[in-house]
FIFI-19516 format. One record per residue (C-alpha): residue in one letter; z, y, x. Coordinates in steps of 0.5 Angstrom, whole numbers, plus 500, padded with zeros to 3 digits. Example, Ala and Ser with C-alpha at 12.3 -4.5 7.8 and 13.67 -1.06 7.14 Angstrom:
2
PT   r     w     v     u
PT   A   516   491   525
PT   S   514   498   527
//
This chain:
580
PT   r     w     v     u
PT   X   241   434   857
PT   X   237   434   863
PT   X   235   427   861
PT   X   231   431   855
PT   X   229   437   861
PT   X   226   432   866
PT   X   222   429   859
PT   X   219   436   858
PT   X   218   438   866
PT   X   214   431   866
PT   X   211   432   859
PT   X   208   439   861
PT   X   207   436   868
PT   X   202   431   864
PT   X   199   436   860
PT   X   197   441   865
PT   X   194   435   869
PT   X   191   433   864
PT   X   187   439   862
PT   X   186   441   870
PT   X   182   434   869
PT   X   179   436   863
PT   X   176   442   867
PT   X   173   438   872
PT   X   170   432   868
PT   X   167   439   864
PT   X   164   442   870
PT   X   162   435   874
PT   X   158   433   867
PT   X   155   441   868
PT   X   153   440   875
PT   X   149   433   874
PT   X   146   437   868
PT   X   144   443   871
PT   X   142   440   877
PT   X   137   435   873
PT   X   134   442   869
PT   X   133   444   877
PT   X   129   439   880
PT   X   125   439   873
PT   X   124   446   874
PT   X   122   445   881
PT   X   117   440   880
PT   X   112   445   880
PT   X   112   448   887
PT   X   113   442   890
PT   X   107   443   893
PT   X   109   448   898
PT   X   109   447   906
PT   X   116   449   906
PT   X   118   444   901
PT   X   126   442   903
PT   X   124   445   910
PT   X   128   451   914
PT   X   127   458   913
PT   X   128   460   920
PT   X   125   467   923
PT   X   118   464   925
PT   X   118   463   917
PT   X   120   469   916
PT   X   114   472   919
PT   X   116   480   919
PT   X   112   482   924
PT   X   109   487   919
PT   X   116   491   918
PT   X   117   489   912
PT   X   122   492   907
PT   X   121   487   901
PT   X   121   481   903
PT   X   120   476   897
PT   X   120   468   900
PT   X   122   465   893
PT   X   118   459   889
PT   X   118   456   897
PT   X   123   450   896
PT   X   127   451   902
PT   X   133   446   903
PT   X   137   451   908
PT   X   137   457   911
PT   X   138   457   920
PT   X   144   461   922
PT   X   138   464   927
PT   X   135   469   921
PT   X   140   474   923
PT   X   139   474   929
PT   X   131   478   928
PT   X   135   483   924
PT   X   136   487   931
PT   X   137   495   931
PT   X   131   499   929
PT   X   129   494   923
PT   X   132   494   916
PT   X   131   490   910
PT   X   133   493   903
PT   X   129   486   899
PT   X   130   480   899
PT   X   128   474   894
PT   X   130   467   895
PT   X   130   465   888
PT   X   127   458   886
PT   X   128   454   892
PT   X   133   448   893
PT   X   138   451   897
PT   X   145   448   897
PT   X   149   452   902
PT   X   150   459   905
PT   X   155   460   911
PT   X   158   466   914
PT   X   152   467   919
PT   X   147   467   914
PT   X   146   475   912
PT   X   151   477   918
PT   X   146   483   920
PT   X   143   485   914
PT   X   147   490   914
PT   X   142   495   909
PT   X   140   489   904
PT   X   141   492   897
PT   X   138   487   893
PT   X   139   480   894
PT   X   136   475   889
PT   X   138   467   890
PT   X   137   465   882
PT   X   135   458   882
PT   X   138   454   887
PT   X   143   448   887
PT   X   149   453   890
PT   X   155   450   889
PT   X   161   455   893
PT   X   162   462   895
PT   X   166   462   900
PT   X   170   469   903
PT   X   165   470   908
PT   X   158   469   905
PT   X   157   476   903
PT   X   162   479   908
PT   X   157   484   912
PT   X   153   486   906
PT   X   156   492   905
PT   X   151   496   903
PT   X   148   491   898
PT   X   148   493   890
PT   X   145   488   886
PT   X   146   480   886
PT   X   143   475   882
PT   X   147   467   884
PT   X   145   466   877
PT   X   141   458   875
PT   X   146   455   881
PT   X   150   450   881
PT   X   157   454   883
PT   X   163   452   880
PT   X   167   455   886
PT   X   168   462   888
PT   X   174   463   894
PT   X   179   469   892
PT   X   175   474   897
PT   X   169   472   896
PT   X   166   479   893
PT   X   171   483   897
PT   X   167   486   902
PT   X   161   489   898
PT   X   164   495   897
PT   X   157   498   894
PT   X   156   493   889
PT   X   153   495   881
PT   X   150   489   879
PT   X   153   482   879
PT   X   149   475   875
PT   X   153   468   875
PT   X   149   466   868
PT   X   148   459   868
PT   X   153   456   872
PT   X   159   452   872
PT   X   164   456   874
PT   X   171   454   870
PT   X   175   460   873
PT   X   176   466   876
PT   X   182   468   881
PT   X   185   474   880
PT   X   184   480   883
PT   X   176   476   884
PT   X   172   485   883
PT   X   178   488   885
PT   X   175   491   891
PT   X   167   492   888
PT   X   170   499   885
PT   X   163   500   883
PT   X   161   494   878
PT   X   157   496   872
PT   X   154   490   870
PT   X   156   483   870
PT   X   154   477   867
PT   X   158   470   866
PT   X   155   467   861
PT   X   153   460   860
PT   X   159   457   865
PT   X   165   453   863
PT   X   170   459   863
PT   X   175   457   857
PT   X   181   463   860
PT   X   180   470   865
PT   X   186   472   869
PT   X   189   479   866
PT   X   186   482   873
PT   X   180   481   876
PT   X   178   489   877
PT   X   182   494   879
PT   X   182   500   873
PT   X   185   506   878
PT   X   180   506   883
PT   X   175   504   879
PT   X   168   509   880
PT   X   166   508   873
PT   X   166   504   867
PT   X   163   497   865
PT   X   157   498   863
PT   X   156   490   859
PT   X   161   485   860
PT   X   157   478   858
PT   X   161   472   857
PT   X   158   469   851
PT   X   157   461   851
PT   X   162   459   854
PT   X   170   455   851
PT   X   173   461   851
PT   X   178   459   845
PT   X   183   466   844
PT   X   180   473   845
PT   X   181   474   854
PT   X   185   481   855
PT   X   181   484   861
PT   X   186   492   864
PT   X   179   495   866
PT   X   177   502   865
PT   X   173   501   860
PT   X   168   496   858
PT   X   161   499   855
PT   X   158   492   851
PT   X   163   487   852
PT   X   158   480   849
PT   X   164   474   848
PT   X   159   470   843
PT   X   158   463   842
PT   X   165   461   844
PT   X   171   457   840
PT   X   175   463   839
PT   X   179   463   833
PT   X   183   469   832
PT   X   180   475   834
PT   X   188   479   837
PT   X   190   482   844
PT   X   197   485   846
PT   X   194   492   849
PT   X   189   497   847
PT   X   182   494   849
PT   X   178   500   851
PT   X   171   497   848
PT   X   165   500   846
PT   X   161   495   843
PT   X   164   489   842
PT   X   158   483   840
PT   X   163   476   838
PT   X   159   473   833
PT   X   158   466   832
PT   X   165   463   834
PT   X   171   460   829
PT   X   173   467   827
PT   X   178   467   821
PT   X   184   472   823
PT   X   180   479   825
PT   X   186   484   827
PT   X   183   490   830
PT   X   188   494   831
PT   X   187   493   838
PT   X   179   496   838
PT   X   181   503   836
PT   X   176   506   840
PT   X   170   501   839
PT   X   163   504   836
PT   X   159   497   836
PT   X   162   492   833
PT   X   158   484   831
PT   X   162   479   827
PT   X   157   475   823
PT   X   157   468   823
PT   X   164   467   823
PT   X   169   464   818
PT   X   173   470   816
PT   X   179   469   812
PT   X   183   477   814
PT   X   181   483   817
PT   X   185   489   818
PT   X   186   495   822
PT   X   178   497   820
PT   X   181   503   815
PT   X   184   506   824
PT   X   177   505   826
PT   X   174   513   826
PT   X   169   512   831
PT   X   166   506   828
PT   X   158   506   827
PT   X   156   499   827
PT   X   159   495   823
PT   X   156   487   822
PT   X   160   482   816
PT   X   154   478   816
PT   X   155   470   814
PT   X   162   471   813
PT   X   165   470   805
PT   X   166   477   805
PT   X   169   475   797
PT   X   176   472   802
PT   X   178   480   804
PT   X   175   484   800
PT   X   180   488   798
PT   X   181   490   805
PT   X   174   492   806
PT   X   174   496   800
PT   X   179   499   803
PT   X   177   500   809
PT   X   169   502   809
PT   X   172   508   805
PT   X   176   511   811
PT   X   171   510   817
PT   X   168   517   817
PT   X   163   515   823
PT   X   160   508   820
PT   X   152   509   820
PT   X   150   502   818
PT   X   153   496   816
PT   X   150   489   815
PT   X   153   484   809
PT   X   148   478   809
PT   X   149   473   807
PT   X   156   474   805
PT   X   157   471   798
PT   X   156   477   794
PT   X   153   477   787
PT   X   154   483   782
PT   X   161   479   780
PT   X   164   482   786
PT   X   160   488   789
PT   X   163   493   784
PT   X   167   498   787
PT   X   166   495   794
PT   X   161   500   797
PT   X   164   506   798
PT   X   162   511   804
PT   X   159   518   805
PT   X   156   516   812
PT   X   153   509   811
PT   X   145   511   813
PT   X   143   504   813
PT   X   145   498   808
PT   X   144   490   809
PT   X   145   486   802
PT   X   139   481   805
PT   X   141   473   803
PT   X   145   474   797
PT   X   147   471   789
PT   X   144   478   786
PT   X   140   477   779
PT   X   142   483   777
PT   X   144   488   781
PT   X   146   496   778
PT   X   144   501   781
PT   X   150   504   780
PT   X   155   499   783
PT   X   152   503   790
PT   X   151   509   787
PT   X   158   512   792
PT   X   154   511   798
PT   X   150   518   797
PT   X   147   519   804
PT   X   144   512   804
PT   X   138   512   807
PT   X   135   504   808
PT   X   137   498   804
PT   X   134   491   804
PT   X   135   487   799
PT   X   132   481   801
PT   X   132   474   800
PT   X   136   474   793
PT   X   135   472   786
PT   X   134   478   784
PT   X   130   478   777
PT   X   132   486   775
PT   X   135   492   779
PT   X   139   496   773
PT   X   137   503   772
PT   X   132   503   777
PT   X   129   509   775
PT   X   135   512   777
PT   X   134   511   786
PT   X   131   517   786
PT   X   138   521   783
PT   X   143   517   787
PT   X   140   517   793
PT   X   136   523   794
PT   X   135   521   802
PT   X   133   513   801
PT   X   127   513   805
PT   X   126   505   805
PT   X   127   499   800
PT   X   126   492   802
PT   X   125   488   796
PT   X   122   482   799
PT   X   123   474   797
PT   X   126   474   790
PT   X   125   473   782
PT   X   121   478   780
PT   X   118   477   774
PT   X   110   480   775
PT   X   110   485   770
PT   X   117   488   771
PT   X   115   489   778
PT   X   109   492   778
PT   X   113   497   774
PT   X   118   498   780
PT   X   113   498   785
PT   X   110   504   780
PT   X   116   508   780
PT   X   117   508   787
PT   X   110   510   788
PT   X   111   517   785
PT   X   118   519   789
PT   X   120   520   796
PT   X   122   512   797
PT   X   118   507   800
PT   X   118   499   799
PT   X   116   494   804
PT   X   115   490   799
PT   X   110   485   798
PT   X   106   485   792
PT   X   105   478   792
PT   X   112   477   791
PT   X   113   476   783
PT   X   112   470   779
PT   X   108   470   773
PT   X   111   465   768
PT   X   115   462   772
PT   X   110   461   778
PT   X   109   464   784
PT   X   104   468   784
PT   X   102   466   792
PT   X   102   459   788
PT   X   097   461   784
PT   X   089   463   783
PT   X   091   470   783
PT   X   094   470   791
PT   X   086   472   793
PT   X   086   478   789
PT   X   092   481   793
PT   X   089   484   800
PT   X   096   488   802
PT   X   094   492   808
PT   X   102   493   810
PT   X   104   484   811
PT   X   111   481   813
PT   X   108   480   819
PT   X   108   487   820
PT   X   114   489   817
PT   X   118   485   822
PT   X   114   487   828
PT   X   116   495   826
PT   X   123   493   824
PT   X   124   489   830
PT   X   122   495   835
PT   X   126   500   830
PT   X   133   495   832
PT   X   130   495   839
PT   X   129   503   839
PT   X   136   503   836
PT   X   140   499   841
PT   X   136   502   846
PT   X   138   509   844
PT   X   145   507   844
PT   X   146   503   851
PT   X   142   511   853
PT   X   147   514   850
PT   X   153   509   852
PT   X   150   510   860
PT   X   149   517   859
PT   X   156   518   856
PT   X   159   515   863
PT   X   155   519   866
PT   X   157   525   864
PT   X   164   522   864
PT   X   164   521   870
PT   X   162   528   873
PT   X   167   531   868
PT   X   171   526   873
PT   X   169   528   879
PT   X   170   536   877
PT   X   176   534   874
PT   X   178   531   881
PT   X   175   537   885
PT   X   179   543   881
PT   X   185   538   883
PT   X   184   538   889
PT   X   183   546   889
PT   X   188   547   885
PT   X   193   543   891
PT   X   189   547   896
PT   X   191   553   893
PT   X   198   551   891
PT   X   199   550   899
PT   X   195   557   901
PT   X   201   559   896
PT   X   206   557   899
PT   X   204   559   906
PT   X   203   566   904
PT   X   211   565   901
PT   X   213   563   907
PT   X   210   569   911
PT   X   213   573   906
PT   X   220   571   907
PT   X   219   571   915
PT   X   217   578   915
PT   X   223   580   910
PT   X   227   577   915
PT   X   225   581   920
PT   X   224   587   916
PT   X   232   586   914
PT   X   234   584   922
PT   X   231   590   923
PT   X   234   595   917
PT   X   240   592   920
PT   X   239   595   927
PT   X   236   601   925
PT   X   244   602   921
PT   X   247   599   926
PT   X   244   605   931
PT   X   245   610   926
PT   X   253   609   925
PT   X   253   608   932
PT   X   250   615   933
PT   X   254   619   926
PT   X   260   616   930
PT   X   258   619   937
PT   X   257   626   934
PT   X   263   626   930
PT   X   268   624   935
PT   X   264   630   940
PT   X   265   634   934
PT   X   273   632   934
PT   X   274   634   942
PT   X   270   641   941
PT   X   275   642   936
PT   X   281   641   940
PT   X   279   644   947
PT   X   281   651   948
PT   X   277   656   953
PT   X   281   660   957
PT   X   277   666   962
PT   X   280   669   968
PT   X   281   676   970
PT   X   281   676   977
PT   X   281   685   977
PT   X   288   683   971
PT   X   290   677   974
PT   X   291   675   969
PT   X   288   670   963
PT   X   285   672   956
PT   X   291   669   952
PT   X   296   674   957
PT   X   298   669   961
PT   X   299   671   968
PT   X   297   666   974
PT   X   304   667   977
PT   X   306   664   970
PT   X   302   659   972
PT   X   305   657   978
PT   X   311   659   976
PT   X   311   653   969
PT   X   309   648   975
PT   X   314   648   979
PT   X   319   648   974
PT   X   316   642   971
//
């Protein structure tokens, strides 16, 4: 028995070194990789005087008090531990750009006094490590950019001392890992971009959601080796981009407060959304989906993207599931392996405005198969065989909103187009369609002689530039409404914390003002107390005066009778005396 837990021990002993010396053989191969794109890059400013020189404070120059000092494309080796000694009282620098140069390694003297810096730039160098110490003063600093590095290390505390920071950039390097706790301290971080590392696992808790300001704005962790979904406890994460990775189910244990989640482009095939309840934007294209579910639970979902997946695997928990989001505005489906076999009752929604049916099998596509999608707005139907559109004259009746119709890059036959493009002319739908796009006998009309007689004043060209400004517009307009939310958010969180605040200010006047009474009632009743006492002192003193009035008698004397007033003589007196 303990000979088989010695064998185990050893055997996950030689495993975890194993991987341990994977990692490091990946991230030496990306260092050398890096560092060769580096000097190739730089070739273009080995002219300068400063090349591989040091950047000390005669080169520094700031004899202007400039505020915004940009020092990049110079080719600097290393920067002298002086420079922070000119950084004295009375000047401030808030700028400072060292990108492209050939530094190789920052101390904790670098930035000592540069106590006001809010932007530094260090992009483009050959830094490897970020040690505790290296950012320790800048305390005021707000945007970092160590991006196009060599950094394979980053110490625990490397960023615990920028207590202002927002903006942090570590794309492009080599990083393996992360320590936990690495953003425990920057309660302000809105964007961090670690794409393009090494990094295949994130510790559970790199921030600090309970004394986080606010959100995550964007989360990048695109084109790295992750190959399961990364669970990360924060407050919220605006836009989290996981993209280009090996991930192949997409599952978490906990509640994952993402808005818009960008996963595409990895070997996905189980998709468990039970987790994303509260997601808005989420990108699944180009993966190999076998199973979806937990769709049907998702009532903020407005952005939904299934392209270059078969959607034919799970389309019984699509119908389903599209059905049953109430908040679903566009859903792309390209390139999904859908033909007229299996769209039939899939698409179903009284909310979906925009619909991406593009890089399909349709031949003939009826136009009732989407006739229960009433509010639809654009469809593109691009890039199939499309040779007939069923009951076409029937779009005007089932889509009374449809604006937009991209038919471009199919199988008409010329004349049927033609009839098509006719009846789209006198209802409220345009087409950006081609006129070009049709064949004539089996020929591409752009084949033929008939190609010059078309002079389109509306090109794919500018079909592509226009609907590429509308998705910018588009995604412009949610990440506003996304910052515009945390801001609003994060005001109605400061009320809140105010009124709480009051709340306890007026609990504690409360109970002073409590204690006040019952001091003065225990005076109040002392002195009642009192005030009885002397009453029934006093009540007693007069009835006791009262009781001794009662039992004295007064007797007057007659001296001319010699006698008293009840008759009794003083010889009496004197006689009653003597005989007692």
């Amino acid at each position: 028995m303990q000979l088989t837990v010695r064998c185990i021990i050893a055997y996950l002993f030689a495993g975890i070194v194993s991987l341990l010396s994977v990692d490091q053989t990946r991230g030496d191969e990306c260092v050398s990789m890096k560092r060769d794109r580096h000097r190739t890059l730089m070739e273009e400013y080995r002219h300068s005087p400063n090349w591989d020189g040091f950047l000390t404070e005669d080169t520094l120059n700031l004899r202007q008090n400039e505020t915004e000092v940009d020092l990049s494309r110079q080719g600097f080796k290393e920067v002298h531990w002086h420079l922070s000694s000119i950084v004295g009282d009375g000047y401030e620098i808030f700028e400072l750009n060292l990108a492209f140069n050939n530094l190789e390694e920052l101390n904790e003297l670098t930035f000592l006094k540069f106590y006001s810096l809010e932007t530094l730039n260090l992009s483009n160098n050959r830094l490897q490590t970020i040690s505790n110490l290296t950012f320790g003063s800048l305390i005021r600093l707000v945007e970092l950019d160590l991006s196009f590095n060599l950094i394979h290390t980053l110490e625990r505390q490397a960023f615990d001392r920028l207590y202002a920071l927002e903006s942090l950039s570590l794309r492009e390097n080599c990083l393996v890992t992360l320590a936990p706790n690495q953003f425990h301290f920057n309660d302000h971080l809105s964007s961090v971009l670690l794409d393009h590392n090494q990094l295949a696992f994130l510790p559970p808790i790199l921030f600090d959601p309970i004394t986080m300001v606010d959100e995550i704005y964007e989360l990048d962790l695109s084109d790295n080796n992750f190959r399961r979904m990364p669970y990360i406890e924060t407050k919220e994460i605006a836009l989290l981009k996981i993209d280009n990775n090996h991930i192949e189910t997409l599952t978490v244990n906990k509640s994952f407060n993402v808005r818009a989640l960008q996963i595409q482009h990895n070997n996905i095939y189980d998709a468990d959304l039970f987790k994303f309840n509260r997601a808005e934007h989420i990108d699944l294209s180009h993966n190999n989906l076998d199973n979806i579910v937990g769709l049907h639970e998702m009532n903020q979902l407005e952005y939904l993207d299934l392209s270059s997946n078969n959607v034919s695997k799970f389309d019984y928990n699509l119908k389903y599931s599209i059905r049953n989001i109430p908040s679903l505005v566009t859903l792309r489906l390209q390139n999904c392996s859908l033909s007229e076999h299996n769209i039939g009752g899939l698409l179903a929604s009284d909310s979906i405005l925009n619909l991406d049916l593009s890089q399909n099998n349709f031949v003939r596509l009826n136009v009732s198969d989407l006739s229960r999608m009433r509010s639809l707005q654009y469809l593109s139907l691009n890039f199939n065989y499309l040779r007939e559109l069923i009951s076409y004259e029937r779009l005007g009746h089932e889509f009374p909103f449809l604006e937009l119709v991209s038919l471009s890059f199919n199988r008409w036959n010329c004349t049927y187009y033609d009839q098509l493009n006719a009846y789209l002319n006198r209802t409220h739908i345009r087409s950006t369609s081609d006129p070009r796009d049709c064949y004539i006998n089996g020929t591409h009309v752009t084949d033929s002689y008939v190609t010059d007689a078309f002079e389109p004043q509306y090109t794919m060209n500018h079909i592509k530039r226009d609907m590429t400004v509308l998705r910018n517009l588009g995604r412009n307009t949610i990440y506003f409404m996304y910052a515009l939310f945390s801001t609003i958010r994060g005001q109605g969180n400061e009320t809140a914390l105010h009124q709480q605040r009051l709340d306890g200010q007026l609990h504690d006047l409360e109970r002073d003002v409590d204690r006040l009474l019952g001091m003065l009632a225990f005076l109040v009743a002392i002195f009642a107390a009192v005030l009885f006492v002397a009453v029934v002192y006093g009540g007693w003193r007069l009835v006791r005066k009262w009781q001794h009035d009662r039992t004295v008698k007064v007797v007057t004397y007659n001296k001319r009778a010699n006698e008293f007033s009840n008759g009794v003589t003083v010889n009496d007196v004197i006689r009653d005396n003597s005989t007692a």
